[in-house]
C-alpha angles and dihedrals in degrees: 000000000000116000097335098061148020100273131075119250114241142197094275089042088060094043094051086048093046095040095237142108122278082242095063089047093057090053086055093044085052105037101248112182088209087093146110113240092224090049099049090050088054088058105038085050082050091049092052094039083054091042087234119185120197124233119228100194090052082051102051087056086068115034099028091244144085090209081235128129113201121222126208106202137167135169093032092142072080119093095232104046081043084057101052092047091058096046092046081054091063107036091055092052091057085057089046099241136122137240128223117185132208116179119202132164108275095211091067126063097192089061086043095056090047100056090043090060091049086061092041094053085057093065089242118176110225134359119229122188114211114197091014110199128196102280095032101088103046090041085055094040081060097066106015089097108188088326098126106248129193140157138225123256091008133118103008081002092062093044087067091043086058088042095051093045084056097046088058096049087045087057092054088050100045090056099054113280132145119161105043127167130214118236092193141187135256107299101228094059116099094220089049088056090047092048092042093049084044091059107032082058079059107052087045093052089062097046093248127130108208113270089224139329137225140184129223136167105237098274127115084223080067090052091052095042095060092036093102086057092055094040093051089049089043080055099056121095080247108030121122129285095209144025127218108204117194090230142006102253094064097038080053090063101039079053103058078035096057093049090042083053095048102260124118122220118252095357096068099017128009110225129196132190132201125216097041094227127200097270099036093101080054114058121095103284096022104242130251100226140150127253134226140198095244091169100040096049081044088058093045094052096051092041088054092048092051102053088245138139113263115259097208144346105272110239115265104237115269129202115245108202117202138154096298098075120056131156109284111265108243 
């Protein structure tokens, strides 16, 4: 039995071995707060020493709940929703909870509902959307049922998207610019919008209209493509100065674009990311960006969807200056 035999440990293995009742195994298997300290450690000892594994389906038909929570994704080729994947991962775990993941494409409801009922079929406790976009939400709140359902990056998650957006657009600013442009992302995603309204309230705030705007989806491929626009307004007596992408991939590929097409970064354009991912110090020249609490806003959505108290306060996004922003020539 257990890991030194052929057989699975069960439920009466760990209690012989702990020297307890099957009953008190099951409190601990379900976390119930009625137990000894000292007896919950013994069994929990006896469940490591048997290599026990606990069900979850044999829990749910006692408690109601898989301790799983399901998550609908899409897109998460992309860094961001890949992120936010990973960092879902964790915080369910310090909850000790699982995750089960379904992915589905976003721009279409009917592949987001089914996804969702796989998930559903499964018992899971709560649903959880990573990269929303527009016709997500109301196709989920269709057949979530009473199963609890939240996004990332939405609600107070959306408010920081809007703030770091801003605090991008305040550095340009600060640092002389005046006519800056908007390399944005896809229209129908729901961070995209947050990102676009933080930085137009900006602009606004300054008393500047965008120079231009541009929409990309995400890739850097979409930032290179569109890199010869941008080149030819940079160009112009009266083009931008900077460019405000909505993430750094993108503002990775309108970089190498913009020096294949002649143009140095920041001596002819300024360009700023958003997400400082894990290679933005690192791009030539190193970008400017914002970043953002992936993991705390991670915890506060599980723990929303959940029903539990918040953990922490989730970080405020920060801007991060590097070598890709500088004050306009003239």
């Amino acid at each position: 039995m257990g890991r030194a035999g052929t057989t699975r440990a069960g439920v009466r293995d760990v209690a012989a071995r702990a020297g307890v009742s099957t009953q008190t195994v099951s409190r601990v298997i379900n976390d119930s707060p009625n137990l000894r300290p000292e007896t919950r450690a013994r069994v929990e000892a006896a469940m490591a020493e048997l290599g026990y594994r606990v069900n979850n389906a044999a829990r749910a038909l006692g408690t109601s709940t898989t301790r799983t929570v399901g998550v609908v994704a899409s897109d998460a080729t992309l860094w961001g929703p890949g992120a936010g994947i990973a960092a879902l991962d964790a915080a369910a775990r310090e909850a000790d909870r699982w995750l089960a993941t379904a992915y589905a494409d976003a721009a279409d409801p009917a592949s987001v509902t089914d996804a969702a009922q796989r998930l559903l079929s499964q018992g899971v406790d709560a649903l959880i959307v990573v990269a929303a976009h527009t016709a997500t939400l109301p196709a989920l709140r269709e057949v979530a049922g009473g199963t609890p359902l939240a996004a990332l990056h939405t609600g107070a998650g959306a408010e920081r998207q809007r703030a770091g957006a801003a605090l991008a657009i305040e550095h340009l600013v600060a640092v002389g610019h005046r006519r800056i442009a908007l390399l944005a992302g896809p229209a129908d995603w729901l961070e995209a919008t947050a990102r676009d309204e933080g930085a137009a309230a900006a602009l606004a705030t300054a008393g500047i209209r965008p120079a231009a705007m541009w929409r990309g989806d995400w890739s850097a491929a979409t930032g290179a493509a569109l890199a010869g626009e941008v080149a030819a307004a940079v160009r112009r007596e009266d083009g931008p100065t900077a460019v405000a992408a909505a993430n750094d991939q993108m503002a990775l590929g309108l970089i190498a674009g913009l020096v294949a097409e002649g143009l140095q970064v920041p001596r002819d354009v300024s360009v700023t990311g958003f997400d400082d991912n894990a290679d933005a110090a690192f791009y030539t020249p190193a970008l400017t960006t914002v970043h953002v609490d992936t993991a705390g806003e991670a915890r506060r959505v599980v723990a929303e969807a959940l029903g539990l108290p918040a953990t922490a306060e989730v970080a405020e996004p920060v801007l991060v200056a590097r070598a890709s922003t500088a004050a306009p020539r003239g």
